[in-house]
C-alpha positions in Angstrom: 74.2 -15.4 27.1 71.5 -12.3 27.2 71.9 -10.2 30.5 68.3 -10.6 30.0 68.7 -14.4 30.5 67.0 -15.8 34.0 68.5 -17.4 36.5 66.9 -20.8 35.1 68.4 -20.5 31.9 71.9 -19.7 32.9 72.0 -22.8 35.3 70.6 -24.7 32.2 73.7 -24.1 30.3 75.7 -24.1 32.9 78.4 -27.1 34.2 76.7 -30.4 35.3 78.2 -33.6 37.0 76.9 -36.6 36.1 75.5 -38.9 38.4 77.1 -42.1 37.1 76.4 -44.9 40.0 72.8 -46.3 41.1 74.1 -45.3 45.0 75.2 -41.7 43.7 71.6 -41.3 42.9 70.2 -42.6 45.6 72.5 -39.8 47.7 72.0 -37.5 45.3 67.7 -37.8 46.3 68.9 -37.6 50.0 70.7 -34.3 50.0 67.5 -32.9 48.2 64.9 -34.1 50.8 66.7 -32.9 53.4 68.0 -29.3 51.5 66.0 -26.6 53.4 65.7 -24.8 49.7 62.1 -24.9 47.9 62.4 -26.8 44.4 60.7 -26.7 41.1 59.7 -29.5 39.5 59.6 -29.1 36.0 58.4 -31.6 33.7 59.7 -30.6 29.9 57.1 -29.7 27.2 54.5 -29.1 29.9 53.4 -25.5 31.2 56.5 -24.6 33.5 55.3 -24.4 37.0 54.5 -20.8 39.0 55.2 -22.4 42.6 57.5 -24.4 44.2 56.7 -28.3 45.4 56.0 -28.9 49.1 58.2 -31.3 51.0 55.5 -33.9 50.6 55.0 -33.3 46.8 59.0 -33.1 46.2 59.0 -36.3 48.1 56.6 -38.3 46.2 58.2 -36.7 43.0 61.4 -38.4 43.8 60.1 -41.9 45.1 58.1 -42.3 41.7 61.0 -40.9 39.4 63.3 -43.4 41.0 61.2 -46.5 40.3 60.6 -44.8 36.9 64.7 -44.6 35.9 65.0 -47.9 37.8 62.9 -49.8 35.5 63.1 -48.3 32.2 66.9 -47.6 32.3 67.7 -51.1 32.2 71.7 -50.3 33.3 74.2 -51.2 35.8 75.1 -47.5 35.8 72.7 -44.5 36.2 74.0 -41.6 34.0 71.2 -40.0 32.9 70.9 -37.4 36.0 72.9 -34.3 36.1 73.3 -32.1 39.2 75.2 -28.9 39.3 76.1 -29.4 42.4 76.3 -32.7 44.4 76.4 -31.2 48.0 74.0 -28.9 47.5 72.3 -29.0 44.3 70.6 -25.7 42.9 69.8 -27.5 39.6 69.1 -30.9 38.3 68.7 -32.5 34.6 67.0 -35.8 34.6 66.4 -37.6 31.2 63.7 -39.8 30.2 65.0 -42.9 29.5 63.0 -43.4 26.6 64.0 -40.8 24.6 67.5 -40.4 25.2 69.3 -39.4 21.8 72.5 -38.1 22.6 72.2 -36.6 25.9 76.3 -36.9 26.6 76.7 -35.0 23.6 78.7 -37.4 21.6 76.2 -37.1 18.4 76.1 -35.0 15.6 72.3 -33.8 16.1 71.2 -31.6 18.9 71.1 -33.0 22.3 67.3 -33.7 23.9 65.7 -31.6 26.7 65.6 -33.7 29.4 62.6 -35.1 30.7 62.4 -33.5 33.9 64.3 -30.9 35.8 64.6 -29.9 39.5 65.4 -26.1 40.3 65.5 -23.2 43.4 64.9 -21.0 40.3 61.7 -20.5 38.3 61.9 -22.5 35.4 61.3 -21.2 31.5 59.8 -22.9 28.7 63.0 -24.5 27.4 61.3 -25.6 24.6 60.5 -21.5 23.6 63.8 -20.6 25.3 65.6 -23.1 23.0 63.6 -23.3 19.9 64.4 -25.6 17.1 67.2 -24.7 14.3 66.0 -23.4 11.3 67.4 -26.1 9.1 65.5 -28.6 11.8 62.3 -26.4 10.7 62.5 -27.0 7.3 63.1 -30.3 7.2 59.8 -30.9 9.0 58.1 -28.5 6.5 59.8 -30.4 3.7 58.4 -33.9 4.6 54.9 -32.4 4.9 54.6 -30.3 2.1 54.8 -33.2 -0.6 
């Protein structure tokens, strides 16, 4: 990675656990609330936010999210959060259960951004920071240009 890379973007690449069990989650939202750190919350393909959430926003984040992967990821497990840290989580990945590809990595294309993530750093367009291949590029340009 660029020495040039942020903070945001080094924790992006960096090691995740996985937050496999419906009660790891639910810890997992605990520790956060009651973390003294500020958080971004950073909602993927959107404009990346300047400030950090206020207890009361991060807290309403979190209720909503939670009903959201509750009823769309319609599994006994959870596995679609990632923290980089349980205890005390700098960095979180949560993917939208609709549009899942092959988050775990077990597929031949390229894994989807997640859908949301929660940071102490300032997050970066990840969709700028991690543009598509060219070979993805031209295949777009191939379809259209018929």
């Amino acid at each position: 990675m660029s020495e040039l890379a942020s903070k945001y973007l080094e924790k992006y690449q960096g090691s995740f656990y996985g937050v496999l069990r419906w009660h790891q989650l639910d810890e997992l939202w605990q520790v956060i609330q009651e973390n003294q750190s500020s958080y971004f919350v950073y909602q993927v393909g959107e404009v990346p936010p300047q400030t950090t959430c206020s207890p009361d926003q991060l807290h309403s984040f979190i209720n909503n999210i939670n009903v959201l992967l509750r009823e769309e990821h319609k599994e006994k497990y959870c596995g679609i959060v990632y923290a980089d840290d349980k205890k005390q989580p700098s960095f979180i990945k949560i993917y939208d259960p609709n549009n899942l590809g092959s988050s775990c990595g077990s597929g031949l294309g390229p894994k989807p951004f997640p859908g949301w993530t929660i940071s102490i750093d300032k997050p970066e367009d990840l969709k700028i920071a991690f543009p598509a291949p060219q070979n993805r590029k031209r295949w777009w340009k191939k379809i259209f240009s018929s």
